[in-house]
C-alpha positions in Angstrom: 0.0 0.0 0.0 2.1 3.2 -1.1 1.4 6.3 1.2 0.5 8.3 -2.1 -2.0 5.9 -3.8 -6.0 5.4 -3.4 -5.5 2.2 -1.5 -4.3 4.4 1.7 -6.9 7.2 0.7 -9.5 4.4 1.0 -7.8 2.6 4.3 -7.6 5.8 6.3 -11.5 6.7 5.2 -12.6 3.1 6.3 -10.7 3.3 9.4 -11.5 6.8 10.1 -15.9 6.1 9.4 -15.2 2.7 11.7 -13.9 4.2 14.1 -15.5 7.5 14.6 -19.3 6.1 13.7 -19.4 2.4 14.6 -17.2 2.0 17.9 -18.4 3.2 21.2 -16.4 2.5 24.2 -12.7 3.8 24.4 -11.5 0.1 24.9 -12.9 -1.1 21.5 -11.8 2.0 19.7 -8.3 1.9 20.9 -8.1 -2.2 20.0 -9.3 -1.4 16.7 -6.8 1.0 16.0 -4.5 -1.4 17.2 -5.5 -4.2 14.8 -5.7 -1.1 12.0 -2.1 -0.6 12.6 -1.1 -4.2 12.2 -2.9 -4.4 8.9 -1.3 -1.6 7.5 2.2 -2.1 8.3 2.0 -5.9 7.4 0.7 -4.6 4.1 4.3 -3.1 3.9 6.2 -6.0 5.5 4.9 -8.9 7.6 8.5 -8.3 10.2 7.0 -4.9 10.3 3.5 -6.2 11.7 5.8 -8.9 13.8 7.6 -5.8 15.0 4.2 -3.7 16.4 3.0 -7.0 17.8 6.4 -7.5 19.7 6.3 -4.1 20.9 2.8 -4.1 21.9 3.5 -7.2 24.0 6.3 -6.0 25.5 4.5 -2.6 26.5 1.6 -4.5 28.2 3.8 -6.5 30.0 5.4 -3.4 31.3 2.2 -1.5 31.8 0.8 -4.4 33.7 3.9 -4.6 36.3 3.4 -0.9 36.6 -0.2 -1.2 37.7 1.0 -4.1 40.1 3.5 -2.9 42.0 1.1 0.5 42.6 -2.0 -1.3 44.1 0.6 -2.9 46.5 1.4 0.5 47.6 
């Protein structure tokens, strides 16, 4: 999907409609984004999707500890 073709045009309308018209809640907006994201950088590279899953992983992990160790407090 090339940043200056009609493929990206229509991908950031679609995700834009979904998002703004069809989601509700915060949580389901930000997880669609989320899966939005993978899509469009897998369409580039599949390592790249691999990449934003890694990281998303690793940042939940984190995120998780975080909010652990401060209800212990």
């Amino acid at each position: 999907m090339s940043l200056a073709g009609f493929q990206f045009l229509a991908f950031t309308i679609a995700v834009y409609v979904i998002w703004r018209y069809l989601l509700s809640s915060d949580d389901s907006r930000r997880n669609f984004l989320l899966l939005a994201s993978y899509y469009f950088y897998g369409t580039f590279d599949v390592r790249f999707a691999l990449v934003l899953a890694l990281v998303t992983a690793v940042q939940w992990t984190i995120g998780g500890r975080i909010h652990a160790a401060q209800s212990r407090q």
